[in-house]
VOSETI-884298 format. One record per residue (C-alpha): residue in one letter; x, y, z. Coordinates in steps of 0.1 Angstrom, whole numbers, padded with zeros to 4 digits, always signed. Layout:
% residues N
AXYZ
...
//
This chain:
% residues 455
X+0325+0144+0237
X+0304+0141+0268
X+0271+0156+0274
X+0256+0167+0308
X+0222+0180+0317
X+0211+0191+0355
X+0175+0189+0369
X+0171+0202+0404
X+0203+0187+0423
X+0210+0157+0401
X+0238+0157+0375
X+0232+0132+0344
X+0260+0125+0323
X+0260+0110+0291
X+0293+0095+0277
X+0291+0105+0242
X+0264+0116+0212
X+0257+0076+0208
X+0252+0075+0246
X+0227+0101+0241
X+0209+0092+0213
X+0203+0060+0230
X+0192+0075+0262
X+0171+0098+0243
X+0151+0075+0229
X+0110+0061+0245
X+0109+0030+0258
X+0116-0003+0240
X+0124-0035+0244
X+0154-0040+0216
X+0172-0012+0233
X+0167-0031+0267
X+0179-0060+0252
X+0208-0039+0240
X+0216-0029+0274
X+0216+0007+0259
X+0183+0017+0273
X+0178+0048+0296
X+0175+0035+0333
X+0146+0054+0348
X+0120+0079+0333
X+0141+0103+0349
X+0170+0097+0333
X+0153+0099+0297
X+0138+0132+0301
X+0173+0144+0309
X+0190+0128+0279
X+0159+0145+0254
X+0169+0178+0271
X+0203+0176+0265
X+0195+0163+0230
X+0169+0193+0226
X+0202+0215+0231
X+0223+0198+0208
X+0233+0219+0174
X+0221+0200+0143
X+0255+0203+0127
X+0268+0182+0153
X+0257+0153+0137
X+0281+0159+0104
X+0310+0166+0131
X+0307+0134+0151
X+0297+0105+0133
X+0279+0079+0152
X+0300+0054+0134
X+0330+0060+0124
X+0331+0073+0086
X+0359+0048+0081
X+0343+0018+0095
X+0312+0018+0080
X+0300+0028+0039
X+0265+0037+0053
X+0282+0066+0069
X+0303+0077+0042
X+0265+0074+0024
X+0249+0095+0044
X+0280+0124+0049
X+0293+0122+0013
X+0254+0129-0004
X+0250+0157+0021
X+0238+0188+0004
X+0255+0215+0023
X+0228+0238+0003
X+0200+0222+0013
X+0210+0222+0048
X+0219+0259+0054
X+0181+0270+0060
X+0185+0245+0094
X+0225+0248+0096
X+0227+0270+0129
X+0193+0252+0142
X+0195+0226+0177
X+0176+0204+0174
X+0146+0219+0198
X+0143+0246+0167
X+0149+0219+0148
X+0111+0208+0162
X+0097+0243+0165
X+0105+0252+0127
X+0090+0219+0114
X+0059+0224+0137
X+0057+0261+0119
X+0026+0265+0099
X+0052+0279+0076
X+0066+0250+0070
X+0051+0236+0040
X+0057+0204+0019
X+0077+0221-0011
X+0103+0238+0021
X+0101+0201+0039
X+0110+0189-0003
X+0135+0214-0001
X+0153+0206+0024
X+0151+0169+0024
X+0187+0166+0008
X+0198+0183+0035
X+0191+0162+0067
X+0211+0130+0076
X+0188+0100+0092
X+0205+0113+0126
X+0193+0143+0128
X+0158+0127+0117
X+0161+0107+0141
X+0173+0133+0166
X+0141+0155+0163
X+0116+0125+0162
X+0128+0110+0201
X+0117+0148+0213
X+0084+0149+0195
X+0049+0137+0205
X+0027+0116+0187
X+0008+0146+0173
X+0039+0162+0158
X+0052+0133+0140
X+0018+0130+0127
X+0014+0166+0120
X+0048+0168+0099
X+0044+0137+0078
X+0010+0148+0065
X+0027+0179+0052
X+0053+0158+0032
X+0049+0146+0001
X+0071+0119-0018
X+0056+0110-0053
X+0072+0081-0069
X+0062+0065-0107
X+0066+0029-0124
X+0033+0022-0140
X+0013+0045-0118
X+0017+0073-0095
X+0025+0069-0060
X+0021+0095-0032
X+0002+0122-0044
X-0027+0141-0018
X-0050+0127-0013
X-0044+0092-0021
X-0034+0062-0001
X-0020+0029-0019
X-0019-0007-0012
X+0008-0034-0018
X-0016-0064-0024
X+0004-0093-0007
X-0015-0125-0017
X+0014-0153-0002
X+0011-0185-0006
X+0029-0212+0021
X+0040-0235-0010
X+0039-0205-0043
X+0010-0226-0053
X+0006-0204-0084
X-0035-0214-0080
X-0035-0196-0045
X-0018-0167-0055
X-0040-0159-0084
X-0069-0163-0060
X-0054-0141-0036
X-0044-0117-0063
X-0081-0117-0077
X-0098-0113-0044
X-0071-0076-0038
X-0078-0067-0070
X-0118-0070-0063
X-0112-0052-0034
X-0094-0025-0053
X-0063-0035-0037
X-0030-0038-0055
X-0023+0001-0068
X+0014+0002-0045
X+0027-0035-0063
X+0013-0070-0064
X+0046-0083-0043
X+0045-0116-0034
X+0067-0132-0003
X+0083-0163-0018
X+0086-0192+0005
X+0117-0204-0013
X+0149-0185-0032
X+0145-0214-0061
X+0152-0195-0088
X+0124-0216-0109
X+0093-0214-0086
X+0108-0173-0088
X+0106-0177-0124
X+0070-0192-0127
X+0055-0165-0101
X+0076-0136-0121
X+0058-0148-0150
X+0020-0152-0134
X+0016-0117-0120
X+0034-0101-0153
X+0007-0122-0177
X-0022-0109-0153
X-0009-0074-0156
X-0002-0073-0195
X-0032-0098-0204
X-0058-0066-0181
X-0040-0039-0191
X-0036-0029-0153
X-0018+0003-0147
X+0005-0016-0113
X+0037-0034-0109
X+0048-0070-0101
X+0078-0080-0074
X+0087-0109-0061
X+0099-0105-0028
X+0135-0126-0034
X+0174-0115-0028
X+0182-0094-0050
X+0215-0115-0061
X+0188-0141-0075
X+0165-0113-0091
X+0196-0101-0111
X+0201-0140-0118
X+0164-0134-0134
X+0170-0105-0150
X+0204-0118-0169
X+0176-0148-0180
X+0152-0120-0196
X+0123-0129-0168
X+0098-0101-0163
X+0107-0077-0134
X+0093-0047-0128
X+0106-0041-0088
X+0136-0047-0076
X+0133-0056-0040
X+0157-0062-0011
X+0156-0059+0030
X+0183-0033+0039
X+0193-0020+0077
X+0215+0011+0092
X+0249-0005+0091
X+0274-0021+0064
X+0275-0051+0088
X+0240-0058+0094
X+0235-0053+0053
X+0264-0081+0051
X+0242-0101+0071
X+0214-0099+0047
X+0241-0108+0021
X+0244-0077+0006
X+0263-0038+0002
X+0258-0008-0018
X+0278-0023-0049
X+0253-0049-0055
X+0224-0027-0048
X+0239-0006-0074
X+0244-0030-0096
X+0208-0043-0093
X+0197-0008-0096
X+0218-0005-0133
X+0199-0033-0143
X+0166-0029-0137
X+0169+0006-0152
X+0182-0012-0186
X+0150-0028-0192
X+0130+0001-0192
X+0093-0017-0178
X+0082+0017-0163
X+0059+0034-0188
X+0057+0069-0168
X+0087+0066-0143
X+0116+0048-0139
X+0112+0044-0096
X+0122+0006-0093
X+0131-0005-0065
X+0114-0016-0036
X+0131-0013+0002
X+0117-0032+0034
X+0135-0023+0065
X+0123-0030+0106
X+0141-0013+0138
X+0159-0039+0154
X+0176-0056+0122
X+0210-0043+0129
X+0209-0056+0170
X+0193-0091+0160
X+0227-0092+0135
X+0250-0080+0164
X+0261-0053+0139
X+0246-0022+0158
X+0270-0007+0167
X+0258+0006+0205
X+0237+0026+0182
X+0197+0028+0193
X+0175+0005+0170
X+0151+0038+0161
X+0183+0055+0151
X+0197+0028+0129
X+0160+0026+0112
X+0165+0063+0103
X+0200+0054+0088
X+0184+0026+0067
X+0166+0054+0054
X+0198+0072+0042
X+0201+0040+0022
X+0173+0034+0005
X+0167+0067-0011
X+0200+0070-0025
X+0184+0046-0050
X+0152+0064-0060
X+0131+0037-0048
X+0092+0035-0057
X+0083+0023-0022
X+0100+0019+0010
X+0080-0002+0037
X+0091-0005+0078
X+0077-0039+0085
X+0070-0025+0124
X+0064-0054+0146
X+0076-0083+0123
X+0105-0090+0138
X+0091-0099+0172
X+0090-0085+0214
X+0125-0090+0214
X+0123-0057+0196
X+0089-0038+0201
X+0074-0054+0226
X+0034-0044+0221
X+0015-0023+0209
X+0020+0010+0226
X+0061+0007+0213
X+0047-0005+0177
X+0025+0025+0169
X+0053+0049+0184
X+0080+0032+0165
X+0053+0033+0135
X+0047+0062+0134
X+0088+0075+0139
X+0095+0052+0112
X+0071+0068+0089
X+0080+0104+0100
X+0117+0097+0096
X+0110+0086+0063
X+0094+0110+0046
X+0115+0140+0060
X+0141+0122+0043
X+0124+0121+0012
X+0113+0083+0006
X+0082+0074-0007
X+0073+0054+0029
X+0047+0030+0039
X+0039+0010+0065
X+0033-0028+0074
X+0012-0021+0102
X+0016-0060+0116
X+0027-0077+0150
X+0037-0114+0157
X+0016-0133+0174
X+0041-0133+0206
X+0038-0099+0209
X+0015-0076+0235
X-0006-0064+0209
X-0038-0074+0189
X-0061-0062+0162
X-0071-0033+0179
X-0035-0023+0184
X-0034-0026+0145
X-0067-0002+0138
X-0053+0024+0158
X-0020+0028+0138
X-0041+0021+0110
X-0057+0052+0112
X-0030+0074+0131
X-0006+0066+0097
X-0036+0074+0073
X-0036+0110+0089
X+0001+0114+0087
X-0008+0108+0051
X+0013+0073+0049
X+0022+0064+0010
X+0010+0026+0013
X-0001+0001+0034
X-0005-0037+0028
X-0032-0058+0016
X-0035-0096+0032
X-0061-0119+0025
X-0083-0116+0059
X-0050-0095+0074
X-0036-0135+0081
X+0000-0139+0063
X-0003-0175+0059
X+0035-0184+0049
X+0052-0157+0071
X+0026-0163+0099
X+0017-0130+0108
X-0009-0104+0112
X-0014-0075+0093
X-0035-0052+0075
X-0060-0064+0051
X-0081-0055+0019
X-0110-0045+0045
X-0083-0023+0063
X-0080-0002+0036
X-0117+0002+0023
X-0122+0016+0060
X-0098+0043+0060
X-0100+0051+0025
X-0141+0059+0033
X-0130+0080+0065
X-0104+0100+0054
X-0116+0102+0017
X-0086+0088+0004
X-0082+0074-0038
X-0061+0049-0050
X-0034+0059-0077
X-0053+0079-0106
X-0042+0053-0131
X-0052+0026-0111
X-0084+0041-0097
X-0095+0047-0136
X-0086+0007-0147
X-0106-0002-0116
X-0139+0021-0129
X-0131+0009-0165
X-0137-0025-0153
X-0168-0017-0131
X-0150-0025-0101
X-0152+0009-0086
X-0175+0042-0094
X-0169+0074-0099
X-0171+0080-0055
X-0139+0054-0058
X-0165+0028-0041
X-0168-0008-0049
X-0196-0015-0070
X-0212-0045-0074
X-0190-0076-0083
X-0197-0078-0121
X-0161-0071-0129
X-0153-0109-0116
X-0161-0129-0145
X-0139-0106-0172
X-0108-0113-0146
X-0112-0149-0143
X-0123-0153-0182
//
């Protein structure tokens, strides 16, 4: 099916809905690189027309991939909720915007409905809205998630304390983990970025953050950041995992070319289930995801990058995850090339996310190739912390010293907590004034906490 939109005297035709979507979509490199991009500025504002006409229920009609070629697809279409949907059902997606944008849309009708919306037509809406409405809309949605803590309530804003270490010198780690945890960093997960899938240096960092954690008392959870084959291969030795992590994309291919498909992430799911480590919840695993996976795998598809990132979506919360995190920037200029296409795609990411229903953070980060810098990082910083983003990350001095890259750091979040009055997770935020690391304003206090974590 073929779609055609007329401004003034010029006819622009679109070949199909994947033609569209692609067309649709702002400016970025990956979709250049693609050869998929929209040709002129012209030529984009006629595709998001056409795309504003479009009935949502297209999307379940006409696949983007085929429903036989691809088990992502048969994901997303055979976990539709028909019920869910019919509120939106005869909506295009231009309503589609206006009814989000409603100040009657509130975050138990955006809960409600959740079920009912594929990544597509997520995806759909987002390439029409401005910055302000993808903002606006994520602040109203609230995913709450529980392992050891709670996650994603108003109000509150978490961190993934990320203290890497180039070698896993276990030494380094701990005094990364102790410098977040002075910072009151660390409420999302203490998740740690291996720099090797050695199953033994997994082992002995599996076993230094759970020791921390039991030995404190402290109300978080521990993942290390491997493939999830070799964190079953740890689990079926009885090591300590709480998360269950693994980097997912939009299409079965590109998953196949992280080594993976939804049987095994089933199967890791089972498992981490059967030990029953959450004390208040049972939310286990943890999702990273980044537009422009799928492309830099040649398994998109002809599908936009923003698009697939939606679909990854559709992925991760059939597995009730605790956290989901788009790694936005990490993969390089190839992809989003500075920092105006890193806070749009940001901030999509996040929007796409959480009107799906996953408990979605950010790693607010670039490479150091890319057109951006650290002021390109403050402002997404604090556009994400009014769309009420779930979590952020938490690197020593914002410098990832074994995946050499620039994030967010422990500082980062102090700021925006302060400005938008923003707690940690209530469990966390009461071990952290138990152990005079915080007061009663959530502030740091004084450092006289040090010397009981280093006893």
């Amino acid at each position: 099916m073929s779609f055609r939109q007329t401004i003034g005297t010029t006819v622009w035709a679109f070949r199909d809905l994947v033609d569209l979507m692609a067309k649709a979509t702002p400016l970025r490199s990956g979709d250049q690189l693609a050869g998929i991009a929209a040709r002129s500025a012209e030529e984009s504002v006629a595709a998001r027309m056409a795309l504003a006409d479009l009935p949502l229920k297209t999307f379940l009609a006409q696949p983007l991939i085929p429903y036989e070629a691809d088990e992502v697809t048969r994901l997303i279409l055979d976990s539709h909720q028909a019920t869910a949907f019919a509120p939106i059902s005869s909506l295009t997606v231009g309503e589609f915007r206006e009814f989000l944008l409603a100040e009657t849309t509130t975050a138990d009708v955006l809960a409600a409905l959740a079920p009912g919306i594929t990544p597509e037509m997520a995806a759909a809406v987002s390439k029409i809205m401005k910055l302000q409405d993808l903002i606006l809309v994520s602040s109203r949605c609230r995913v709450t998630t529980r392992f050891r803590n709670t996650i994603g309530l108003a109000g509150t804003l978490a961190v993934r304390l990320q203290p890497n270490h180039p070698t896993d010198d276990l030494a380094g780690i701990s005094a990364s983990i102790l410098d977040g945890l002075m910072y009151g960093a660390g409420d999302a997960t203490i998740g740690i970025n291996p720099s090797t899938d050695n199953l033994g240096q997994l082992t002995d960092i599996h076993r230094l953050v759970d020791d921390l954690i039991q030995r404190f008392e402290i109300p978080t959870q521990s993942c290390v950041l491997g493939h999830v084959t070799s964190t079953l291969k740890l689990m079926e030795r009885d090591v300590p995992v709480d998360l269950v992590f693994q980097s997912i994309a939009g299409t079965e291919a590109a998953n196949a070319g992280f080594g993976i498909n939804l049987g095994i992430l089933k199967e890791a799911h089972e498992a981490g289930l059967a030990l029953k480590r959450g004390t208040i919840g049972q939310n286990l695993m943890y999702f990273e995801t980044g537009q422009g996976s799928a492309l830099s795998a040649n398994a998109h598809h002809g599908v936009d990058q923003q698009t697939l990132e939606a679909r990854a979506y559709g992925v991760a919360r059939a597995f009730d995850p605790l956290l989901v995190n788009s790694v936005v920037g990490f993969i390089g200029p190839e992809y989003l090339f500075d920092g105006k296409q890193i806070t749009r795609a940001g901030l999509e990411d996040h929007f796409c996310g959480k009107l799906l229903g996953c408990p979605h953070g950010v790693d607010i980060c670039y490479t150091n190739h890319a057109e951006a810098d650290q002021d390109d990082l403050d402002g997404l910083l604090t556009l994400l912390a009014a769309a009420g983003v779930t979590f952020i990350m938490g690197v020593p001095g914002g410098d990832d010293v074994m995946l050499s890259y620039q994030s967010t750091s422990f500082h980062d979040a102090l700021y925006v907590r302060e400005l938008f009055g923003l707690s940690r997770a209530p469990e966390f935020e009461a071990w952290l004034q138990k152990m005079a690391v915080t007061g009663p304003d959530w502030a740091l206090l004084p450092r006289v906490a040090q010397h009981r974590l280093m006893g």
